[in-house]
C-alpha positions in Angstrom: 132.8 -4.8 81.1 131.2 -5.7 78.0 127.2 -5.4 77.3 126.2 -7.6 74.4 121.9 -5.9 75.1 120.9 -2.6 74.4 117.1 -1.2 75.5 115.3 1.3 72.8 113.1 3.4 73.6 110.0 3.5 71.8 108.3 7.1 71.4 104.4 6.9 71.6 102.5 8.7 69.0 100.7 11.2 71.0 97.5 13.0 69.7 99.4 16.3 68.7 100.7 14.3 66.5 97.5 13.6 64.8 96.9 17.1 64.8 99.7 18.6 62.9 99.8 15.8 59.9 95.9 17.3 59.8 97.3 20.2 59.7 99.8 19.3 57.0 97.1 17.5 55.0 94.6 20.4 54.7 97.9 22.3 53.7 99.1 20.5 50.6 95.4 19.7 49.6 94.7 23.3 49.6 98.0 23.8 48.0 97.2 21.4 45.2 93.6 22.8 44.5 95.3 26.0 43.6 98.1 23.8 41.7 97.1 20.7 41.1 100.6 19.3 40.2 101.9 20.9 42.9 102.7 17.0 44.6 105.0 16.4 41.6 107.4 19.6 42.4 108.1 18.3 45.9 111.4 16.5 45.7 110.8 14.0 48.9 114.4 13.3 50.7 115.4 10.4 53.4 118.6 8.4 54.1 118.4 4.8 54.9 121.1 1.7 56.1 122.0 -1.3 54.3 123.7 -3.7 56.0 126.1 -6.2 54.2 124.1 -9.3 56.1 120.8 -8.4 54.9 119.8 -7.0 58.0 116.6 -5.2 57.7 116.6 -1.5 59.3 114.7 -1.1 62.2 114.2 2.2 61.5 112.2 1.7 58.5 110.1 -1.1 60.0 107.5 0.7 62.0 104.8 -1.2 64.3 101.7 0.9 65.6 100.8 0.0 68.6 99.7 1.7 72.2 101.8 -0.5 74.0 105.5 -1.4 73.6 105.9 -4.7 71.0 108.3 -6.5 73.3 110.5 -7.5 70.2 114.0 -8.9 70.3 116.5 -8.8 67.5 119.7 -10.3 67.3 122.6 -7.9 65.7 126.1 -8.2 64.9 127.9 -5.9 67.3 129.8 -3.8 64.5 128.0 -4.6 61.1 129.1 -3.4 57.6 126.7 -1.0 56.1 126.1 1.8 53.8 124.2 5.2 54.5 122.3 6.0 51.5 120.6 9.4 50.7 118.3 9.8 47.7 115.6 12.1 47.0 112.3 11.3 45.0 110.1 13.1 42.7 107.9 12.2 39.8 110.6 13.6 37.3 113.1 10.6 38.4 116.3 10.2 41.7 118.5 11.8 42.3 121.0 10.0 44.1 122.1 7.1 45.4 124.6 9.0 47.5 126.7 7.2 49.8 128.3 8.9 53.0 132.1 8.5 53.5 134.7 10.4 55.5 137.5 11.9 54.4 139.8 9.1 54.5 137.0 7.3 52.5 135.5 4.7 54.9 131.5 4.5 55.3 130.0 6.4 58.1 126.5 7.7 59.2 125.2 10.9 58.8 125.9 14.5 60.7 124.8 17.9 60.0 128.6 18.2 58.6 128.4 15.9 56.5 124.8 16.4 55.5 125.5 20.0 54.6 128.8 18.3 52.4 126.2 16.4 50.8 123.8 19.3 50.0 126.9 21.6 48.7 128.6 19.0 46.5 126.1 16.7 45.3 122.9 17.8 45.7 122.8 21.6 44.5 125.0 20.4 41.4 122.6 18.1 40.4 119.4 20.7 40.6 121.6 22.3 37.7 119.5 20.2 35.4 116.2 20.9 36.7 114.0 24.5 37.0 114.7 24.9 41.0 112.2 27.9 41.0 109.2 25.1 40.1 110.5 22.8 43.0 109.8 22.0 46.6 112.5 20.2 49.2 111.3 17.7 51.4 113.3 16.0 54.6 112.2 14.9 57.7 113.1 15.9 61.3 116.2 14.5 62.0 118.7 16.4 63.8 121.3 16.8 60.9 118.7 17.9 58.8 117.4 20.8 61.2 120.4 22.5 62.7 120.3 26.1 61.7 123.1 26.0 59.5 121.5 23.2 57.5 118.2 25.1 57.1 119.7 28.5 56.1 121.8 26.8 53.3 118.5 25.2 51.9 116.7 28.4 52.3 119.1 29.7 49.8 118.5 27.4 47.2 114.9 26.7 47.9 113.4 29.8 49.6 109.9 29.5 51.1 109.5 26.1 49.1 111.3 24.3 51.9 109.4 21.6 54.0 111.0 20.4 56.6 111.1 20.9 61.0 111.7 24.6 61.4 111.2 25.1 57.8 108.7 27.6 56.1 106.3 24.5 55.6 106.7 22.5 58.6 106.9 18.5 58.2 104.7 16.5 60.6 106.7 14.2 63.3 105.8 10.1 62.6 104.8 10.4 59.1 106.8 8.2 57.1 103.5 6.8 55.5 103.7 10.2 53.8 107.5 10.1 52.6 107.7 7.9 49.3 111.0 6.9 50.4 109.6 4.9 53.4 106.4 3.6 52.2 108.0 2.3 48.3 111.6 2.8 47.7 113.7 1.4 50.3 111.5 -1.6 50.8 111.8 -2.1 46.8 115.7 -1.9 46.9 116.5 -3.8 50.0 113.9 -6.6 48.3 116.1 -6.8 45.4 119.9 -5.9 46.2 120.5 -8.5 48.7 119.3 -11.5 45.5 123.1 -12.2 44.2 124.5 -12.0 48.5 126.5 -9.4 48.0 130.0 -10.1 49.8 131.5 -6.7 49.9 130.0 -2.9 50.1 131.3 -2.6 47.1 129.4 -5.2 45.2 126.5 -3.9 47.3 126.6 -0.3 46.5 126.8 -1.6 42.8 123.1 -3.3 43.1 122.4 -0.3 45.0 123.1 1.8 42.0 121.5 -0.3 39.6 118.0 -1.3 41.3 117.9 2.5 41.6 118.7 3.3 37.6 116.2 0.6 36.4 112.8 2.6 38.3 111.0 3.4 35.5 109.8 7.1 35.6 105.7 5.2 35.0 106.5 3.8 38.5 108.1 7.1 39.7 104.3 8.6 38.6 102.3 5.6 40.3 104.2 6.2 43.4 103.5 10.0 44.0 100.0 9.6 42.6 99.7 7.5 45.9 100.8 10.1 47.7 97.5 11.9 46.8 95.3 9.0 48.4 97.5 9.4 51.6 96.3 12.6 52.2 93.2 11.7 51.7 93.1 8.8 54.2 95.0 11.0 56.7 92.4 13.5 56.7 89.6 11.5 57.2 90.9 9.8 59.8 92.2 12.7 61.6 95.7 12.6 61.3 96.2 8.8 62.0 98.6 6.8 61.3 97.9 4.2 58.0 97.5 0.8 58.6 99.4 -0.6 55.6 98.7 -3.9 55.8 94.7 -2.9 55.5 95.0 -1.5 52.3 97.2 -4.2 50.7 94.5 -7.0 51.9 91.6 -4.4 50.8 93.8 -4.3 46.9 93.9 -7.9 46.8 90.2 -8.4 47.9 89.2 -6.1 45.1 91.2 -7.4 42.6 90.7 -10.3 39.4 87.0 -10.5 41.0 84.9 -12.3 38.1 80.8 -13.2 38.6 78.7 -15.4 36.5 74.4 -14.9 35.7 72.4 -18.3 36.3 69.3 -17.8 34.2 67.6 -21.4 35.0 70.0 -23.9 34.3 72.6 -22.2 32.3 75.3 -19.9 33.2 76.2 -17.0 31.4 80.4 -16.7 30.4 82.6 -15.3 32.9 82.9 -11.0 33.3 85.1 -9.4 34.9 84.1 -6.6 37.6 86.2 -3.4 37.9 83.9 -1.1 40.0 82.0 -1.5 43.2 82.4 -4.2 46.1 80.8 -7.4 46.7 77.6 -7.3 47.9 77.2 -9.1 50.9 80.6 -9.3 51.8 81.8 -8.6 55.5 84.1 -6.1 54.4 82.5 -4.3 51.6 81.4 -1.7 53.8 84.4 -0.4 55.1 86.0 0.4 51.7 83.1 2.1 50.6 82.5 4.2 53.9 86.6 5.2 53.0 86.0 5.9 49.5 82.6 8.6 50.0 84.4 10.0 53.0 83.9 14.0 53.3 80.6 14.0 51.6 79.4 15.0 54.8 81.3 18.3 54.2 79.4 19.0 50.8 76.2 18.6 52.4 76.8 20.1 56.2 77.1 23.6 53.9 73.8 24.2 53.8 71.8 21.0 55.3 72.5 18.5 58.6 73.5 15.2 57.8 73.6 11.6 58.8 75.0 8.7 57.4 75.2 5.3 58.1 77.2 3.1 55.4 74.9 4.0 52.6 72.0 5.4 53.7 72.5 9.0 53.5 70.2 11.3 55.2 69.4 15.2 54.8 67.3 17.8 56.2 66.9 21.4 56.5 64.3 23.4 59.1 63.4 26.8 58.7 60.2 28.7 59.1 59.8 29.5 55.5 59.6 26.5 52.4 61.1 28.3 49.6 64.4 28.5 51.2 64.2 24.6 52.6 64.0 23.9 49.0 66.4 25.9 47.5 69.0 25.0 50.0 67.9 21.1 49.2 68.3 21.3 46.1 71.5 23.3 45.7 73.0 20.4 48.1 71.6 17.5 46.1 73.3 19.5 43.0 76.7 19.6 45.1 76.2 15.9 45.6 75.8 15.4 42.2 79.1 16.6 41.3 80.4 14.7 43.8 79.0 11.7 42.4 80.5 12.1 39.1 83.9 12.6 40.4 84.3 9.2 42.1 82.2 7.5 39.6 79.1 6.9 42.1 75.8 6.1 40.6 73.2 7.5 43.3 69.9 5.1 42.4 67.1 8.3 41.9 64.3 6.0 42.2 65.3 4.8 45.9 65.5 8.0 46.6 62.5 10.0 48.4 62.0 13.4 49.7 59.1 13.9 52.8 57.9 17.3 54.7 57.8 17.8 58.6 55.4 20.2 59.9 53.6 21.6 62.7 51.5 23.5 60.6 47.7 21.9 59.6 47.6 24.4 56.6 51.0 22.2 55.1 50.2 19.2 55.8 49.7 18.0 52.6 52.4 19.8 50.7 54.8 18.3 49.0 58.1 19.9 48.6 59.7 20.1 45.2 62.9 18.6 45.1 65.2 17.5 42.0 67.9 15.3 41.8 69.6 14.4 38.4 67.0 17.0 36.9 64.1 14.3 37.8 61.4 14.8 40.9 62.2 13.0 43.9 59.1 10.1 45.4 57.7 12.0 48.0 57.0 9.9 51.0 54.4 10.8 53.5 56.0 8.3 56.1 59.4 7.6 55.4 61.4 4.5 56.7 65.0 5.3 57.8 67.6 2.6 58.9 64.4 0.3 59.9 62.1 3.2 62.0 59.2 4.4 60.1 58.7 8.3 61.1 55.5 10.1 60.6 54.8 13.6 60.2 52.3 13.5 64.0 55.7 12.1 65.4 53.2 9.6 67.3 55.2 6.4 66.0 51.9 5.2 65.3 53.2 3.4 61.7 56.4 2.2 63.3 54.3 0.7 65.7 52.0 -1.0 63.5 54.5 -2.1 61.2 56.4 -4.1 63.8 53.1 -5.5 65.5 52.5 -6.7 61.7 56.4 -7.9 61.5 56.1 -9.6 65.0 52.7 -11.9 64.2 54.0 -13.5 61.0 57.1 -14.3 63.1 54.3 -15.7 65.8 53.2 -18.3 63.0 57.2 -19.7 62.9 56.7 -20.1 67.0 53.5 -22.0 66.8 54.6 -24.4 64.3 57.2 -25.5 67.0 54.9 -25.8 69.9 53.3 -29.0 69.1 51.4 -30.0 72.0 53.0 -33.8 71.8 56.4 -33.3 69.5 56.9 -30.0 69.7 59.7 -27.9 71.4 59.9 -27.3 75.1 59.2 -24.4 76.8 62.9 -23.3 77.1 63.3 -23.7 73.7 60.0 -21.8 72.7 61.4 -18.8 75.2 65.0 -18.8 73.4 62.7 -18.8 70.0 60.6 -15.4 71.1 63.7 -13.9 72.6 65.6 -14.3 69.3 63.6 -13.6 66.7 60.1 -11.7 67.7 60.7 -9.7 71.0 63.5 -7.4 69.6 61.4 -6.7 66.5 58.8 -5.4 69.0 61.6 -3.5 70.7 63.3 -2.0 67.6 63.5 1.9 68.1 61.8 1.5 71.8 64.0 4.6 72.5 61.8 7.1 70.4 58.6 5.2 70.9 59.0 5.1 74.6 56.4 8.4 75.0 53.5 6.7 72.4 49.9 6.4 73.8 49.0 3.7 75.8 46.3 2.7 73.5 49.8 1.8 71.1 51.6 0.7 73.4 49.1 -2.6 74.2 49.2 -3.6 71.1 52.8 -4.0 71.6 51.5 -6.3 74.2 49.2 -8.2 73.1 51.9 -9.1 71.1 54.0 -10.6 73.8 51.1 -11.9 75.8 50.6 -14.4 72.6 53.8 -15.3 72.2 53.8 -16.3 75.8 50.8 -18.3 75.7 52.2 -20.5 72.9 55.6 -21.0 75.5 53.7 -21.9 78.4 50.1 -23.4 76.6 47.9 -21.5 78.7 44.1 -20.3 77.8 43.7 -16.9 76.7 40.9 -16.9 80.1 44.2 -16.6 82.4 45.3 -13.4 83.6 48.2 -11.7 81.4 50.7 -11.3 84.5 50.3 -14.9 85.5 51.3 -16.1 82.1 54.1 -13.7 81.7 55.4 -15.1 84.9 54.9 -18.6 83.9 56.9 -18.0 80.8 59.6 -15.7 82.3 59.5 -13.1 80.1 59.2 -9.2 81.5 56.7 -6.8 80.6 57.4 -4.7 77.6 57.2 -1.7 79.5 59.8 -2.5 82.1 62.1 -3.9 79.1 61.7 -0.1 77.7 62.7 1.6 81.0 65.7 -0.3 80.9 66.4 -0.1 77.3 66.1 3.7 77.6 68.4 3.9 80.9 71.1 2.3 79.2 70.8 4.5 76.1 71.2 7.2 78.4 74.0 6.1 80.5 75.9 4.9 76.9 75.4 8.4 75.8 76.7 9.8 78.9 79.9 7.3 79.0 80.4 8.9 75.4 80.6 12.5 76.5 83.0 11.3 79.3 85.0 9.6 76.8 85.6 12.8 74.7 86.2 14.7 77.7 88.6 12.7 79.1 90.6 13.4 75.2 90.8 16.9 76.3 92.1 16.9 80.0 92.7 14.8 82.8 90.0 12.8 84.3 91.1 13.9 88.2 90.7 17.0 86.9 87.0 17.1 86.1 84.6 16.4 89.1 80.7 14.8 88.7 77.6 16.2 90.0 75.6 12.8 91.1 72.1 14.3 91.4 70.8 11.2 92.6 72.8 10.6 95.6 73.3 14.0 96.3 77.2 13.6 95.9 80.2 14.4 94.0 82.8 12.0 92.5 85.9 12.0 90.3 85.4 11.6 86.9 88.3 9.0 86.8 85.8 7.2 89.3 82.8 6.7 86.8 82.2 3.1 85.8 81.6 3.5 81.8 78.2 1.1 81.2 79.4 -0.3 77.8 77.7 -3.7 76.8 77.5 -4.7 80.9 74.0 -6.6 81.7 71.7 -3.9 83.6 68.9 -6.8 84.0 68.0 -7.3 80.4 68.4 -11.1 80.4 64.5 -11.5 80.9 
């Protein structure tokens, strides 16, 4: 009986996987600060299938995903192909080879045949090239790792061999790193298969001359990329690239061209080559990509945090000199940084403050330098929207959202006419939307302010609900917050703090469950007095906990 269907398997990419192409990364980046053309010695290798019909191999179309694609492909049940080896390095190809038996006919490859390949093509053609200045690439494929296989290219190629069992070992799933899968067989297959070639012949001929017509600029271009590879892969961790990202990222970047209205005239067209669009949706994404691993430069000597770009630094120690030198030698690293990628940091945006405990400092003013000119010094610096102050009392914050939340006050009395204006449903919506999470903004680290701050946080919300419901100011506060449905500040920040919490904690879980099995870790419930599986907990996430009023 015949079967027409076959099942493949798909292989997930597991997170060890992640963690030696991280490996591998920190390797060849290490490798190239010591030689920094050290990416144009590697000669990268791979073998690929091209069918007579055009049929696309699956094996160089990858999909990342976590769960199986479900795709279906209809294939002829014995095509005509070729199996083509070539290897790739900024000097040029070598190759196209073509694998044949010896009665001449196109097969596959084997580690016989592979090692046929190496012995009479391959070494011959390193005559022309200084072999001591070169690396060897090839991936994990059985042919390529048999011990025979590796011996015999230890012999040519000695330590510089990067391969599975190699000296240098090659990490599993990385074809975005092989500049045989990520540019040259999608460039040849997209041009060979133009005329419809009707015989391997004629398409071993295109083969051939796709593959004489790169032009060594290309060649360059191509391993260049290579470079920003490992540079993506280590940020992310190892991860897999998305391709198709970076092509829509290139095209959004691309011919961009603005215009300057000065009253009614516009100026004539420029074209931008630097930056991203301001405003944009995806603006921040490149960017966060392109400063990746300043957080190294300054987690030498300072802690860090960053969020798009607004970058943060402090220092604490007991004496001042040393908070400033260690400052200042970081902003000096930045610096360089800066230069390198062609960032522009704006000095005049940029402030310096002093925390203290101690009364006899209060008013000093640290000396700190960036770009050789004296940083603002701010006495109560505002940081992704909180204002912090040296008494840590939140007292500024808190007056500078009560001020915030009034003028917003004025936009919900002009739509609570008494005859034409709003209802009260839509008044609540209003206050809920706009004014109410400005009063709530950073409730998390004001949570522990004085009641006398605190009421005026109140008083606040008691207005706001006297416009929804038109009550006098004579009736009790309760009764109009009841009226207008709205719950009291303080219960909002219990809640708003309990959730914080239980997000943080869902966090922790998350990481831990990364590192071993969730039956495997058990949970102390204080609260109940009990014990539960860790594969048990609920994680709160965005779930409503009672924070619709």
């Amino acid at each position: 009986m015949n079967f027409f269907y076959s099942k493949d398997n798909l292989v997930a990419l597991h997170f060890k996987y992640d963690q030696a192409r991280h490996r591998f990364v920190e390797g060849a980046q290490n490798e190239i600060a010591v030689v920094p053309d050290f990416h144009k010695r590697i000669l990268f290798s791979d073998e690929a299938h091209f069918w007579l019909n055009g049929y696309a191999n699956k094996q160089n179309c990858r999909i990342w995903s976590e769960a199986n694609p479900q795709v279906y492909v209809e294939t002829p049940l014995h095509p005509e192909k070729l199996t083509v080896w070539c290897a790739l390095w900024a000097g040029g190809i070598i190759g196209p080879y073509f694998f044949k038996n010896d009665e001449g006919h196109n097969v596959t490859v084997n580690g016989d045949r592979y090692r046929a390949m190496i012995t009479n093509f391959f070494i011959p053609e390193l005559n022309n090239h200084d072999v001591q200045e070169l690396w060897f690439q090839q991936d994990g494929a059985t042919c390529h790792t048999d011990r025979a296989t590796i011996d015999l290219l230890k012999d040519t190629f000695g330590d510089r061999l990067i391969s599975r069992f190699g000296p240098v070992n090659w990490p599993p799933r990385s074809c975005d790193l092989t500049p045989l899968d990520y540019f040259l067989w999608g460039y040849v297959k997209s041009l060979v298969y133009a005329d419809k070639p009707q015989t391997l012949d004629h398409l071993k001929d295109n083969i051939r001359r796709v593959i004489a017509d790169i032009r060594p600029q290309m060649l360059e271009k191509v391993i260049e990329n290579w470079t920003s590879r490992l540079d993506y892969i280590r940020a992310s961790r190892g991860s897999p690239m998305p391709e198709i990202i970076f092509k829509n990222i290139f095209d959004f970047l691309k011919d961009r061209e603005i215009r300057v209205r000065f009253r009614d005239s516009l100026s004539k067209t420029f074209r931008l080559s630097q930056g991203v669009p301001q405003g944009s949706v995806l603006s921040p994404l490149p960017f966060s990509l392109y400063i990746a691993g300043i957080e190294k430069i300054i987690s030498r000597r300072c802690e860090v945090g960053l969020f798009a770009d607004d970058i943060v630094l402090w220092n604490s120690n007991s004496d001042v000199v040393h908070i400033e030198t260690a400052i200042n030698t970081t902003l000096s690293d930045i610096q360089i940084f800066a230069e390198q990628h062609k960032l522009i940091f704006n000095v005049s945006k940029s402030t310096s403050s002093f925390f203290t405990t101690n009364r006899r400092l209060y008013n000093y003013q640290p000396q700190i330098f960036m770009e050789s000119k004296s940083l603002l010094y701010e006495k109560h610096p505002k940081y992704l929207g909180y204002i912090l102050d040296p008494e840590i009392l939140s007292n500024k914050h808190i007056d500078y959202v009560i001020n915030k939340g009034r003028k917003r006050l004025d936009l919900l009395k002009y739509i609570a006419g008494r005859d034409w204006g709003a209802d009260a449903g839509t008044l609540r919506l209003t206050y809920a939307s706009l004014i109410r999470p400005v009063l709530e903004y950073g409730s998390q680290i004001y949570f522990s302010a004085s009641r006398t701050n605190l009421a005026k946080l109140d008083r606040v919300q008691s207005s706001a609900a006297r416009i929804i419901t038109g009550m006098r100011h004579s009736c009790p506060t309760d009764l109009v917050l009841f009226e207008a449905d709205i719950m009291p500040l303080d219960l909002r920040r219990k809640l708003l703090l309990s959730k914080s919490e239980l997000i943080a904690i869902d966090e922790a879980l998350r990481i831990i469950k990364t590192m071993t099995s969730p039956d495997e870790i058990w949970i102390l419930c204080d609260s109940r007095s009990a014990i539960q599986h860790l594969s048990d907990w609920t994680n709160v996430g965005d779930k409503n906990i009672g924070l619709n009023s």
